[in-house]
C-alpha positions as CSV (number, residue, x, y, z in Angstrom):
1,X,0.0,0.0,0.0
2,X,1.5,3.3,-1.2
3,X,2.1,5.2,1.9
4,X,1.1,8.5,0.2
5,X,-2.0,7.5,-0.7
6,X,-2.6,5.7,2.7
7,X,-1.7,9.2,4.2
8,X,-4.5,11.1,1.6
9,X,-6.6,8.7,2.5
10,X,-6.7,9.0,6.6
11,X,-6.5,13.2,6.5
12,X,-9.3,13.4,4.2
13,X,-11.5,11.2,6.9
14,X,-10.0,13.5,9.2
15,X,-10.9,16.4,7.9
16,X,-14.6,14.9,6.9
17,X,-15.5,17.7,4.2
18,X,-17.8,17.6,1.7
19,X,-17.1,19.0,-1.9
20,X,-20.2,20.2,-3.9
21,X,-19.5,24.2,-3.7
22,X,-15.9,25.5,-3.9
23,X,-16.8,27.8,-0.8
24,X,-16.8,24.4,1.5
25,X,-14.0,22.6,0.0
26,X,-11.5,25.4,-2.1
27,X,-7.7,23.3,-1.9
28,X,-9.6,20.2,-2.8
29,X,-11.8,21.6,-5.6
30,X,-8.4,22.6,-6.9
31,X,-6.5,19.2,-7.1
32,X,-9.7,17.8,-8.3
33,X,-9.4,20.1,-11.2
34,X,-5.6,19.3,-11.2
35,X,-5.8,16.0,-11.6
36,X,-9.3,15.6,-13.6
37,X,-7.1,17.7,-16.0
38,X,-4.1,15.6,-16.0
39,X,-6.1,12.3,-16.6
40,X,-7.8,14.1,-19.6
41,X,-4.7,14.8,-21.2
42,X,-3.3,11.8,-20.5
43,X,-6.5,10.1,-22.8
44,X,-6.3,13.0,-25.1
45,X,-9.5,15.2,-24.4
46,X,-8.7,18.7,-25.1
47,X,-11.2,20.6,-23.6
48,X,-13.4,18.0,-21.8
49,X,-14.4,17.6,-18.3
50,X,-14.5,14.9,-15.5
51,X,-16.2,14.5,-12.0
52,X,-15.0,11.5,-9.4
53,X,-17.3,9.3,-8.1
54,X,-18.1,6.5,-5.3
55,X,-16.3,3.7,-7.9
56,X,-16.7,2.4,-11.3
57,X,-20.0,1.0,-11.5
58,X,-21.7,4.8,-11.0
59,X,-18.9,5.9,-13.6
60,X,-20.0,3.4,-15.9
61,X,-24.2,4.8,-15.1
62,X,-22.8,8.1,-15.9
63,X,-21.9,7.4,-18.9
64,X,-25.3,5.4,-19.9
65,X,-26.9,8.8,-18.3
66,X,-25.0,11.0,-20.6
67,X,-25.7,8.9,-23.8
68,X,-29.0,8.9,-23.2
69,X,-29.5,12.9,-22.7
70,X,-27.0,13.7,-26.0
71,X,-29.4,11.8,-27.7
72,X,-32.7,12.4,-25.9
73,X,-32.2,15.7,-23.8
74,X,-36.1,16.0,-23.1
75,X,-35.3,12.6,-21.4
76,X,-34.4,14.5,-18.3
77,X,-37.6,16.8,-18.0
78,X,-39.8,14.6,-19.2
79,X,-38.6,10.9,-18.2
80,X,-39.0,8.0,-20.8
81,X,-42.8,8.4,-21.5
82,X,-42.9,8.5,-25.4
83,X,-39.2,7.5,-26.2
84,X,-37.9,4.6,-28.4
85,X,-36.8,1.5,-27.4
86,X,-33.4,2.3,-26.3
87,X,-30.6,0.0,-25.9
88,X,-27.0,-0.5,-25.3
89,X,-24.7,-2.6,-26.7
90,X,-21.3,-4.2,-24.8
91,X,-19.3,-6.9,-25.1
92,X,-20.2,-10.1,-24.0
93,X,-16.8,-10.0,-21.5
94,X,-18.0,-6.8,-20.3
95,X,-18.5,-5.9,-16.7
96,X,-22.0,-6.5,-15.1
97,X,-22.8,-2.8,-13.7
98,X,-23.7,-1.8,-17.3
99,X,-27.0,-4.3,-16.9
100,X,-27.5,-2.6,-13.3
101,X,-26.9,1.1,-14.8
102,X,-29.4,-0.1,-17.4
103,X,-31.8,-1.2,-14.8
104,X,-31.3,1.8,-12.4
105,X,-31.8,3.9,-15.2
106,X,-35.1,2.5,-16.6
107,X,-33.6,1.2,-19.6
108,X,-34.1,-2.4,-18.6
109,X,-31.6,-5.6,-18.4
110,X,-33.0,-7.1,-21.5
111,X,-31.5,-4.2,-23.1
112,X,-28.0,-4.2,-22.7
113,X,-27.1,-6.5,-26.0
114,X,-24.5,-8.2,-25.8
115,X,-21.8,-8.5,-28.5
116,X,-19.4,-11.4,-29.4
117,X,-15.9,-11.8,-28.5
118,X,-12.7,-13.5,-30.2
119,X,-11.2,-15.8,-28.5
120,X,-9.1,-13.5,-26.4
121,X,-12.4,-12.3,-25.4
122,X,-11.9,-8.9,-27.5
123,X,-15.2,-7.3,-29.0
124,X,-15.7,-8.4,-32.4
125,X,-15.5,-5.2,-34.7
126,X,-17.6,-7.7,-37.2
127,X,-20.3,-8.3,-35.0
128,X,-20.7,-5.2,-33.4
129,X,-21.2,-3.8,-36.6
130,X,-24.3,-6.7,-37.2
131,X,-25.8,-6.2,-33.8
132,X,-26.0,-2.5,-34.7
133,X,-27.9,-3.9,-37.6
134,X,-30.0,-6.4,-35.9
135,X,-31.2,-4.3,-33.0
136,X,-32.0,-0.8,-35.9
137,X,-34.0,-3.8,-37.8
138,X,-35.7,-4.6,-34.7
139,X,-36.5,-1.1,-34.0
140,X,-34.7,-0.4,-31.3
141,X,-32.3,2.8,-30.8
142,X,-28.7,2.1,-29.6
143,X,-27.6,4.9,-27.8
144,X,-24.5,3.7,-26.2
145,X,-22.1,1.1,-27.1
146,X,-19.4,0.5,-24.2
147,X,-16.2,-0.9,-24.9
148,X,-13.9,-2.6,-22.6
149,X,-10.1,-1.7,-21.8
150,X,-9.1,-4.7,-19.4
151,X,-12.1,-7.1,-18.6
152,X,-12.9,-8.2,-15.3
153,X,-11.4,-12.1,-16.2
154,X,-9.2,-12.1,-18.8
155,X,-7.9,-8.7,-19.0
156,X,-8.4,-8.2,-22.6
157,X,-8.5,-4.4,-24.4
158,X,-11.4,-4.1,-27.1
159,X,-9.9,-2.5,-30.4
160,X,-11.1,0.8,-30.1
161,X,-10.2,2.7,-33.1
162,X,-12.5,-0.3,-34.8
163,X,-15.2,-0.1,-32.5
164,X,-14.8,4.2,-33.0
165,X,-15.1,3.7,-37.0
166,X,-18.3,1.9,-36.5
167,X,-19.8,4.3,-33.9
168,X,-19.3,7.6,-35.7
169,X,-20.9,5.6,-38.9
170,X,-24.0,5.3,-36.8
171,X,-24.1,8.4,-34.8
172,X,-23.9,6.2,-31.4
173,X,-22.1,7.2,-27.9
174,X,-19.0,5.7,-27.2
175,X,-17.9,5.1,-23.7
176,X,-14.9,3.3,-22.4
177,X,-14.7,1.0,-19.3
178,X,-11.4,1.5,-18.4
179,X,-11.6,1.2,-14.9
180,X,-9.3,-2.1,-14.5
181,X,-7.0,-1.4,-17.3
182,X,-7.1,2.9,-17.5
183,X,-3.4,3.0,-16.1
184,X,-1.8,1.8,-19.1
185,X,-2.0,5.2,-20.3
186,X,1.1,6.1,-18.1
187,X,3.1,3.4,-19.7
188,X,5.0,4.1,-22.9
189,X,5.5,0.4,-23.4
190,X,1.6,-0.8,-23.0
191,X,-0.5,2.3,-23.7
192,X,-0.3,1.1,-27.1
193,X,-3.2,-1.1,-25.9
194,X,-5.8,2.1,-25.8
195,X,-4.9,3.1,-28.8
196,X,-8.0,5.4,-30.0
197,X,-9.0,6.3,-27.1
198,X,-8.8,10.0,-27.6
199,X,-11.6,9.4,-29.7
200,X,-14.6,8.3,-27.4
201,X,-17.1,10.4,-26.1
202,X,-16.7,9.2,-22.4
203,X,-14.2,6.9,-20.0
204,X,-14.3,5.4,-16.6
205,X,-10.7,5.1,-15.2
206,X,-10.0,3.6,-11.6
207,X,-6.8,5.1,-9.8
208,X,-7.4,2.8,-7.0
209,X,-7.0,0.1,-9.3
210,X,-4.0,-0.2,-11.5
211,X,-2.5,3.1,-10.0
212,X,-2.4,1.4,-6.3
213,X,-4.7,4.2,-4.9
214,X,-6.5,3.1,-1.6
215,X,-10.3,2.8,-2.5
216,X,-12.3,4.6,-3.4
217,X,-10.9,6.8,-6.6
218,X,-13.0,6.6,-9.9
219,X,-13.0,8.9,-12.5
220,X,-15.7,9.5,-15.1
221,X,-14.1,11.5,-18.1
222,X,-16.1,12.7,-20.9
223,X,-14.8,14.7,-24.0
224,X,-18.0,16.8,-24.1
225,X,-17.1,20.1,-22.0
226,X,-20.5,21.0,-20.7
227,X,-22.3,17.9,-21.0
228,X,-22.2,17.1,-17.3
229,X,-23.4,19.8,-15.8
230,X,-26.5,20.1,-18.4
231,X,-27.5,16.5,-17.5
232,X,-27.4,16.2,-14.0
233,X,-27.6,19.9,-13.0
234,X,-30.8,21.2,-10.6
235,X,-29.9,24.5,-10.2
236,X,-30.6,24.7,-6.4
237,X,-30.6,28.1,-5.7
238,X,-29.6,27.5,-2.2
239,X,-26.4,26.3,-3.2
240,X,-25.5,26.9,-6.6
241,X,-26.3,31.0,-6.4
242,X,-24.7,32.1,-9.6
243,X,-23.9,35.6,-8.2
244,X,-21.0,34.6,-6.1
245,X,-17.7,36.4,-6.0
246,X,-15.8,34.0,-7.8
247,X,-15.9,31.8,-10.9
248,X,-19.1,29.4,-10.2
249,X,-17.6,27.1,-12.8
250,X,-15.7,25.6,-9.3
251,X,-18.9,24.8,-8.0
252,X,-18.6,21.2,-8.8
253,X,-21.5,19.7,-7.0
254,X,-24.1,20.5,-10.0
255,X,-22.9,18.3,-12.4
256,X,-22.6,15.0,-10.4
257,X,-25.8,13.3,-9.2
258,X,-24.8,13.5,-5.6
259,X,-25.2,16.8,-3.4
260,X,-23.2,15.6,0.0
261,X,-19.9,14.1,-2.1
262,X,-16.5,12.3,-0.3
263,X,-13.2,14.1,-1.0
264,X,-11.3,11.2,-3.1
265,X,-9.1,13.7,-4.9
266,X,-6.3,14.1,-2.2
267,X,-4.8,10.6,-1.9
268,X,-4.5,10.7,-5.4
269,X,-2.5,13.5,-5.6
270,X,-0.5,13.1,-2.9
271,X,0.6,10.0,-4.5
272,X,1.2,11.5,-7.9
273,X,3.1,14.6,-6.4
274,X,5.1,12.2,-4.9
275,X,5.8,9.8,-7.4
276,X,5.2,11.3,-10.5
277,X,4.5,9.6,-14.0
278,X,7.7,8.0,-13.7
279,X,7.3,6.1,-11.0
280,X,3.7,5.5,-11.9
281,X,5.1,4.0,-15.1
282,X,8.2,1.8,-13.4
283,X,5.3,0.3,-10.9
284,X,2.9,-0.5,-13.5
285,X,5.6,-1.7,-15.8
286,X,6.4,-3.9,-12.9
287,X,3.2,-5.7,-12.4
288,X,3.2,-6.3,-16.1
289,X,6.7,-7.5,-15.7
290,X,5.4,-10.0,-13.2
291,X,2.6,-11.1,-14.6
292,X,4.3,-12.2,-18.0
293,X,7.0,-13.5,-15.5
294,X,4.3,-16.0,-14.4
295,X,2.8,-16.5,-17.6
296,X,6.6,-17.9,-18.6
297,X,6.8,-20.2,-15.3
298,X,3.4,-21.7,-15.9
299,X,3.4,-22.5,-19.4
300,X,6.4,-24.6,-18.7
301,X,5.2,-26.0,-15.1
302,X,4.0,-29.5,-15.4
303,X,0.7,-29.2,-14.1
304,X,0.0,-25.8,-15.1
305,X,-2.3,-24.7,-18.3
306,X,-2.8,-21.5,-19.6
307,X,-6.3,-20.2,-20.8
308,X,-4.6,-17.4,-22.5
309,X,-1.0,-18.2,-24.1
310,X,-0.3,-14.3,-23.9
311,X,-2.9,-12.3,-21.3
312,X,-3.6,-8.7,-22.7
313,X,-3.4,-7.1,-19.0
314,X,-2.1,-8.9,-15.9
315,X,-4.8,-11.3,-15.5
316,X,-3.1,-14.7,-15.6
317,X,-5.9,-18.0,-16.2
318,X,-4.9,-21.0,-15.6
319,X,-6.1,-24.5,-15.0
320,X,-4.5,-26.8,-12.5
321,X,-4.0,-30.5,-13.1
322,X,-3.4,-32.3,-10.7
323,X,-1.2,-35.5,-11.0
324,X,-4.2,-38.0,-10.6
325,X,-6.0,-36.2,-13.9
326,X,-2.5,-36.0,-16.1
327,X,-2.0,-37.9,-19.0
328,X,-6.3,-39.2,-19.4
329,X,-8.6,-38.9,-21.9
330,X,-9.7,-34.7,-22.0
331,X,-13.3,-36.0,-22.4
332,X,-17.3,-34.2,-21.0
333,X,-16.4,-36.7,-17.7
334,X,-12.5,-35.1,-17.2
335,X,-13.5,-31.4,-17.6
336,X,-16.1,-32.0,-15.4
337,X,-13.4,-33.3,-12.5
338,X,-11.6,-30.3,-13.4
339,X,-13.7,-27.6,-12.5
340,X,-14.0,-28.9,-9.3
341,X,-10.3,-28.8,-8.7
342,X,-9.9,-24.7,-8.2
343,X,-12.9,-24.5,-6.2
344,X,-11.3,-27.4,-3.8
345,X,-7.5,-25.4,-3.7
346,X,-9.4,-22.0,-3.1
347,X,-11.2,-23.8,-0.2
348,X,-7.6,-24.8,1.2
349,X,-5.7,-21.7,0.7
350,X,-8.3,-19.7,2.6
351,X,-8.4,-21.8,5.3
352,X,-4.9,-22.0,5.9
353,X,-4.3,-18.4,5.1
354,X,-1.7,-18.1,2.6
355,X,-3.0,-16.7,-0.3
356,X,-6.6,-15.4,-1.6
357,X,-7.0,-16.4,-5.9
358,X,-10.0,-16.0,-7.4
359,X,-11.5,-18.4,-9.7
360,X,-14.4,-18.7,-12.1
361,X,-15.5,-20.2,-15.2
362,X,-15.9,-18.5,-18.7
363,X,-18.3,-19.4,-21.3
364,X,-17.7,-22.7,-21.9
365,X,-14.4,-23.2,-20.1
366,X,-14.5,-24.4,-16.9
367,X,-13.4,-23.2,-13.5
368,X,-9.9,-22.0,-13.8
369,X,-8.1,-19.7,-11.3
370,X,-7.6,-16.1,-12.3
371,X,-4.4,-14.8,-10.7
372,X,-4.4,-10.7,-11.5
373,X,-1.5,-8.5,-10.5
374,X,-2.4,-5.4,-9.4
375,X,-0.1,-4.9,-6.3
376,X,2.6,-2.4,-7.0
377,X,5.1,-3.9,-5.0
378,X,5.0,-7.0,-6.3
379,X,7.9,-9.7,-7.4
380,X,8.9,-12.7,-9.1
381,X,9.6,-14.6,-6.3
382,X,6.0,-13.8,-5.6
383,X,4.8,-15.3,-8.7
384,X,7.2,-18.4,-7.8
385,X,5.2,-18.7,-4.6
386,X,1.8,-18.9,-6.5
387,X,2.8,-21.7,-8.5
388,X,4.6,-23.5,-6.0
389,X,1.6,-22.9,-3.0
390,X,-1.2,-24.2,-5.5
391,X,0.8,-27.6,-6.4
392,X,1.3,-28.0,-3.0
393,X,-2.5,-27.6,-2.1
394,X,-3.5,-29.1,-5.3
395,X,-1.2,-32.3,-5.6
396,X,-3.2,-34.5,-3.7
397,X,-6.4,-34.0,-5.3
């Protein structure tokens, strides 16, 4: 745990402000702008705007929010009465809070369409394209189509100069979930993996994610400069008076959907003052480092099988045979035993306390253990104590 960030965190609880009118928070409505600036930059929005808010899932509803008014501004006078059938359209790898935004929102579950991956669980350009056609011949209206930089299992980044091409052919919103994989963008050597993204209308991007920032720190970034505040603003007159002293444009409050709003900005940007995007980018280099360290070890550890031969991001799948299943018929019957084989080694490592590893199944691949990277400090002799702690749990199964 980054002990700048840790410090951020525990004075802002100390302090226990707000932050909806500059007058009640000034410094931190100041390295809110800071850093909201430096994170727009950093995607390549010239003259956009951001807000933070309480984590990626009501980053992700902003952007279905803000979809919906650019293409339906009435919308937020006059509700849904009268309106198409709106839907939105994500990948099929895609994280789960866009069916709840859709469902907080009034847009429904059955919706959200999904759209098919390759096998590295990448939107298909192809069929994105053909949904857009199949839900227009329907009669639906898509008014959003997300895209994924780093999904929730296997870490994989959605082309997004394809998926831009086919959204400004058809007019539709473009937002990014970047809330996993968003700090690639302070890496010369991976931000290759978001390339386009200067071209999307909106972004959700996690510090307390891939930046090490203690929880909570989510961004919502949109390239449209005003947009937020004509969406969600009320104009409470109690508040927001617009014949103030100073510039009201630091009255931040307006523009999210909050009033009452946790300071989040500080331990960011203690952590960035002190590090800088140098050490930002040696840290996230590293956990890339070890996470292809490990994707090495297993692929040549008897045992051990990959899901992915080369993970996007640093989420390592991998199955574990243990040495009563090796060398047998892969049939239905031996999958089946398989799946049941992560779940048992999660039970074990929990109990005993030495390590905590996810593990799920994915489409038709069974359970498999999904090993991510994310803390900074990380080694290889950490990875070497993954492998070496699940044969050990594992071998007698």
């Amino acid at each position: 745990m980054d002990t700048f960030g840790v410090a951020g965190a525990w004075l802002t609880d100390a302090l226990n402000s707000s932050q909806y009118t500059y007058e009640v928070a000034p410094v931190f409505t100041l390295m809110e702008k800071t850093v909201l600036s430096k994170m727009l930059s950093l995607i390549g929005f010239t003259d956009g705007d951001a807000i933070f808010c309480p984590g990626g899932s009501v980053s992700n509803m902003y952007g279905i929010n803000l979809a919906r008014y650019k293409s339906f501004p009435d919308v937020k006078t006059n509700g849904m009465q009268g309106l198409p059938n709106l839907c939105i359209l994500t990948s099929n790898k895609g994280h789960y809070s866009m069916k709840k935004g859709a469902a907080f929102l009034g847009l429904g579950i059955n919706n959200v369409i999904p759209v098919e991956t390759d096998e590295c669980g990448r939107m298909s350009p192809h069929s994105l394209e053909t949904t857009i056609l199949d839900v227009k011949a329907q009669g639906r209206v898509p008014i959003m189509v997300n895209a994924t930089s780093g999904t929730t299992v296997l870490g994989s980044y959605d082309p997004l100069n394809a998926i831009a091409d086919i959204c400004q052919n058809h007019g539709i919103w473009m937002h990014v979930d970047a809330a996993w994989g968003g700090g690639v963008l302070l890496s010369k050597k991976y931000k290759h993996l978001m390339d386009g993204i200067e071209r999307v209308d909106s972004v959700t991007w996690n510090p307390h994610k891939m930046m090490g920032a203690p929880l909570q720190a989510s961004a919502f970034l949109t390239r449209h400069k005003t947009l937020l505040a004509e969406c969600h603003s009320a104009h409470a007159k109690y508040l927001f008076q617009q014949d103030k002293f100073y510039d009201v444009s630091y009255d931040t409050g307006d523009k999210s959907v909050q009033c009452g709003r946790k300071v989040d900005v500080l331990k960011v940007w203690m952590m960035w003052k002190a590090k800088g995007d140098k050490k930002f980018e040696r840290d996230i280099n590293n956990i890339f480092y070890c996470a292809e360290y490990l994707t090495s070890q297993l692929r040549q550890k008897e045992g051990f099988r990959l899901v992915l031969d080369k993970p996007e991001c640093t989420n390592v799948g991998f199955w574990y045979i243990p040495p009563s299943m090796r060398g047998q018929t892969e049939d239905t019957d031996w999958w089946q035993r398989l799946s049941k084989v992560a779940p048992a080694i999660k039970q074990r490592m929990t109990e005993q306390g030495t390590m905590l590893i996810g593990y799920q199944p994915d489409g038709e691949r069974v359970n498999f253990f999904r090993m991510i990277v994310s803390n900074l400090d990380t080694t290889s002799a950490d990875m070497d104590f993954v492998i070496y702690e699940i044969d050990r749990l594992g071998n007698d199964l």
